[in-house]
N, C-alpha and C positions, 0 to 999 in steps of 0.2 A: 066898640073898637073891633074891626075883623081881624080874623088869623093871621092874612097876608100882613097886615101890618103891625101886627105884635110882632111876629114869626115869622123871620125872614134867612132865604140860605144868603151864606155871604162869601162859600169858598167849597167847590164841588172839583171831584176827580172822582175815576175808574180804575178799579181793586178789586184783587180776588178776595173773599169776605171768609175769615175762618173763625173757629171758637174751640178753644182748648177742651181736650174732654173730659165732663165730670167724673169719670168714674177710675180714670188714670192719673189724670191732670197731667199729663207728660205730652199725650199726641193732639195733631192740630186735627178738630172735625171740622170741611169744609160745606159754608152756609149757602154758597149759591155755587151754581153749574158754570157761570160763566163770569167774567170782570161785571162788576155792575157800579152805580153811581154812589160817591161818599158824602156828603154834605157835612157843613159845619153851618148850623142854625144857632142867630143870634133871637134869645126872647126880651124883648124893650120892656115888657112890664115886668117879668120879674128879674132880669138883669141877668140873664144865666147863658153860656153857648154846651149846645150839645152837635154831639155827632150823630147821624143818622142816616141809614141806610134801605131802600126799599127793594124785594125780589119780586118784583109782579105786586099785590099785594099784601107782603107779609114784611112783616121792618125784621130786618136779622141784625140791624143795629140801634140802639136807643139807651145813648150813654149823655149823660150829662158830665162834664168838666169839669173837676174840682182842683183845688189849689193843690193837693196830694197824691193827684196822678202821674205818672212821667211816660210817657212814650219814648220805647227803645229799640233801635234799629238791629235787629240782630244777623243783617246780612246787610249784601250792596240792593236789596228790592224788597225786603222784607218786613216788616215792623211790627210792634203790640203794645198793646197798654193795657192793664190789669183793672176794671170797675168794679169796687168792693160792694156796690149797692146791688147790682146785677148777678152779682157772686160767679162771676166766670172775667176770662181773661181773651180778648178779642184780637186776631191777628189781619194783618192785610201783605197783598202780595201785590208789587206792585210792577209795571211793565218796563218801566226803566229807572235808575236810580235817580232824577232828577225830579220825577216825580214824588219819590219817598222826601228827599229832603224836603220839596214844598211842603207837603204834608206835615212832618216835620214839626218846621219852624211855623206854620199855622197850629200848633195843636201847641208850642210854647208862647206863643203871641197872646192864646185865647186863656191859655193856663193862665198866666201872667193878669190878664184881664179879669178871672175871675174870681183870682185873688184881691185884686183891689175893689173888686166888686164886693166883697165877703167882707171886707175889712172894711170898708163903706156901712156896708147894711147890719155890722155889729157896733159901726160906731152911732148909727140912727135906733138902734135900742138901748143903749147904754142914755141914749141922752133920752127918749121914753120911759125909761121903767127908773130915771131918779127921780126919786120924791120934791116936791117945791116944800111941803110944810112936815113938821116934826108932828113925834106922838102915838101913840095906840091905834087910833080908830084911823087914821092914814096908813098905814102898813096893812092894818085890817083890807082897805079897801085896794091898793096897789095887791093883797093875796087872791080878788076877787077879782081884779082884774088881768092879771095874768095868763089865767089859761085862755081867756077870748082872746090873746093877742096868738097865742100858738094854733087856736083855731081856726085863725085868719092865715094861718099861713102854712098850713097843713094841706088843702084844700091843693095850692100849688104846687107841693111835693110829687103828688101823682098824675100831674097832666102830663101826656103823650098823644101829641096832636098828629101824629100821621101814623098811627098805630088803631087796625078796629079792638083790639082786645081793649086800649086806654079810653076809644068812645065809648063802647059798651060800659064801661064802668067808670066813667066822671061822674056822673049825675048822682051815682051810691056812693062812689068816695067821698063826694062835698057834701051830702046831705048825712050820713053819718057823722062827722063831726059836730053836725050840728043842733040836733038830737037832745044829748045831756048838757049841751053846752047850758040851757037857764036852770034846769034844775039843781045844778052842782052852783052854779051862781047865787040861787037864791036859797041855797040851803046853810052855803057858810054864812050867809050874814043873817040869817035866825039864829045859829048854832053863836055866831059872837054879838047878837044881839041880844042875848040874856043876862050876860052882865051888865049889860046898860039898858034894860027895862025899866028902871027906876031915873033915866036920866033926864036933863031940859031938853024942850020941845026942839031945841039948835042940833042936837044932833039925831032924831029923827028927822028934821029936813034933810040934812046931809045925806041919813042911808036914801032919802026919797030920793036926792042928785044925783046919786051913785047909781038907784034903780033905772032912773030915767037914761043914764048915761051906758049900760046894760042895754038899755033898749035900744038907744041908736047905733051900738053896736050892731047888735041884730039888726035892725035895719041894715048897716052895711052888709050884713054876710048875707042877707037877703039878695041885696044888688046885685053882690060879685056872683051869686049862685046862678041870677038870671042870666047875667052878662056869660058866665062860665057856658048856659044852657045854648046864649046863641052862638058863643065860637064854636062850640059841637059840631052846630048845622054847618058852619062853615069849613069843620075838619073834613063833615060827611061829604060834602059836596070835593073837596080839596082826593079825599080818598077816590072815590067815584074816577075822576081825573086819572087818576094815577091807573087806576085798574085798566080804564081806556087806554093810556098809555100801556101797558102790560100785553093787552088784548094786540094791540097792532105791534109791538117788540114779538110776541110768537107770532104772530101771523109772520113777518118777516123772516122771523128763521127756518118757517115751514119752505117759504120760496126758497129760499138757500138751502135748505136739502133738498130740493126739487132739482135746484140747478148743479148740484155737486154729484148729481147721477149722468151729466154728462163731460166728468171730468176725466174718465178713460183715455179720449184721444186725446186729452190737455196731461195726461200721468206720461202716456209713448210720446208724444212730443219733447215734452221735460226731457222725460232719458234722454233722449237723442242728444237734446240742447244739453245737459249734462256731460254726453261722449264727450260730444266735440269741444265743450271745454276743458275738460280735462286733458284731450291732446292739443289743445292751445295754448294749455298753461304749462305743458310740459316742452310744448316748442318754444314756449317764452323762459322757461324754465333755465332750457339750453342755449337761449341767446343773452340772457344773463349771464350764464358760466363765459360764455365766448367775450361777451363786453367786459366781464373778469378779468379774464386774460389777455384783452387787448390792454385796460386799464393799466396792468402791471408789467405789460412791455413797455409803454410808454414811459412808463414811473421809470424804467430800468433806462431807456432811452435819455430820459431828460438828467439820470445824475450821472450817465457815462458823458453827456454832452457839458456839465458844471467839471464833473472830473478834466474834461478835453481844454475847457477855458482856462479852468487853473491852473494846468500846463503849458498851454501857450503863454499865460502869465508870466509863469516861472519862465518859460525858453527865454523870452523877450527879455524880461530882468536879466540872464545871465548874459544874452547877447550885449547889451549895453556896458555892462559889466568889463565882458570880453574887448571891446572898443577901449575901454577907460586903461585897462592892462596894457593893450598894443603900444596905444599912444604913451604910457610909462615907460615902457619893454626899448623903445622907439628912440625916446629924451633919452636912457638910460648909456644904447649904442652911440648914439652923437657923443653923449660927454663921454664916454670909453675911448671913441677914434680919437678924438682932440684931446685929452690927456696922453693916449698912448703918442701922437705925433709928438708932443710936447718933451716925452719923456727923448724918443728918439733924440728929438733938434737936444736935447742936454747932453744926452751921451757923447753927439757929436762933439759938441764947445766944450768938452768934459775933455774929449782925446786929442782936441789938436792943443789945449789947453799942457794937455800931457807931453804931447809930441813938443811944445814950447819949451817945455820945464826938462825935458830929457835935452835937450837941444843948448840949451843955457846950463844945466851942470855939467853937460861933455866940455865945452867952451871953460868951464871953472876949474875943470880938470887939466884941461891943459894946459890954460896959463897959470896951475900949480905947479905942474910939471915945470914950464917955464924959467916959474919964480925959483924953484927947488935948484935947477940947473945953475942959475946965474949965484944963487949962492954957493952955490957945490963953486963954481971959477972962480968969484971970486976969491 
């Protein structure tokens, strides 16, 4: 199986690369001169995502992801995360804050992942290293087999496939483990085959099963050492790559300081285009203040013009008003004259009425007198 397809990036951005300094542990020492590329590499064979990072050819990042890490953003462009295997604590600066959050939430997605990975690959040795049958000489042989399963997996602790310090030394890291591995194997089952020197022929068969089953262990670590021997070639080749890549990123910045020696008349242009904005923004500046103050004549205009309605409002209401009065004021004079005639036409029929009654007691009067007389003669 090659590199590219065990070892795949599956999530890259550009950061400035720092590392907290050993000797302080307080200030950030910066690992590369300029933003350079982050990856996040998923490995399919042994289920694991790490971060990494390349300066030309030197990795100034090579963290693997554990369910115990946490990435914490300590500003709006900022972030780190603490790798206790590494024994240092890793920072990145980032160019805009939208990129940190991707980052972010890719480095708890992966966490998260490698969590259930963990908890996956502890639930696949728990159900390995239990026993199917009871007894002494079964514990005996699961203690013999134990350490070949840590040596199968030891081997993968230190690969570092795009790191030359990790090529330089795969080949000694997997073949030292493997070293003592028969002799420590075949030493305890002497050491516990002396209590059972005197025993049936059935269970020297069994230690022979056990030896043979030893061996094709070794046969595997044999494989995986080969197998380990050709991703090398293909880190080396993968490395190679990248240096090329490296090679043409300075050549590139060489032209870019070639071309930034003729930024002089591009610096006196700026100025200038800097003046004149600045007296543009200050004429803008002042036609803002002036559209201010037309703003707030208007404002002033339109509630002396609600004031003016609502008075014409009110005029109108009272004029109406004033009509509703007259015409009362109006009825009020008619019934005054026609009473007051009425009163008149009374007084009249009142005095001739009197003039009657004074008229008829003079008349009663004298035929009193009369009456008075004709008895007085008689």
């Amino acid at each position: 199986m090659s590199h590219l397809r065990r070892e795949q990036p599956i999530f890259s951005t550009r950061a400035h690369v720092f590392q907290i300094d050993p000797n302080t542990k307080k200030n950030w020492v910066p690992t590369s001169k300029h933003a350079v590329t982050v990856s996040y590499f998923f490995d399919s064979t042994r289920n694991v995502y790490r971060i990494i990072s390349l300066d030309g050819s030197k990795a100034i990042i090579n963290s693997t992801i554990t369910p115990n890490m946490t990435f914490t953003k300590t500003s709006q462009k900022f972030g780190q995360w603490a790798d206790s295997r590494a024994n240092t604590v890793y920072g990145l600066g980032f160019s805009s804050e939208s990129h940190l959050v991707k980052f972010a939430e890719k480095f708890a997605e992966f966490k998260e992942a490698a969590r259930l990975a963990k908890e996956k690959s502890q639930e696949k040795m728990e159900l390995t290293s239990t026993p199917s049958q009871g007894g002494t000489v079964k514990r005996n042989v699961l203690s013999v087999n134990k350490p070949v399963i840590k040596k199968e997996s030891a081997p993968g602790d230190l690969q570092s496939p795009l790191t030359s310090e990790s090529i330089n030394g795969t080949d000694n890291d997997r073949v030292t483990p493997d070293t003592p591995q028969h002799p420590e194997a075949r030493a305890e089952p002497s050491q516990n085959a002396l209590p059972f020197s005197h025993s049936s022929s059935s269970i020297n068969k069994h230690w022979e099963a056990e030896l043979a089953a030893l061996k094709g262990n070794n046969a595997k670590l044999t494989a995986a050492l080969l197998e380990s021997t050709a991703n090398v070639k293909q880190w080396k080749q993968q490395l190679a790559a990248y240096q090329e890549e490296a090679e043409r990123l300075h050549k590139r910045v060489t032209e870019l300081e070639c071309v930034s020696g003729q930024t002089t008349g591009i610096k006196s242009q700026k100025t200038e285009l800097n003046r004149t904005i600045e007296e543009l923004e200050l004429a803008l500046k002042a036609k803002e203040e002036e559209l201010e103050r037309l703003k707030a004549e208007v404002e002033s205009a339109n509630e002396f013009r609600s004031q003016r309605d609502s008075l014409t409002q009110r005029l109108q209401e009272t004029e109406v008003r004033n009509q509703t009065l007259e015409a009362q004021l109006t009825d009020l004079e008619q019934r005054l004259e026609s009473s007051q005639l009425e009163r008149e036409a009374f007084r009249k029929s009142l005095r001739s009425l009197l003039e009657l009654l004074d008229s008829k007691i003079f008349e009663l009067n004298e035929l009193r007198d009369a009456l008075a007389k004709l008895l007085e003669g008689s």
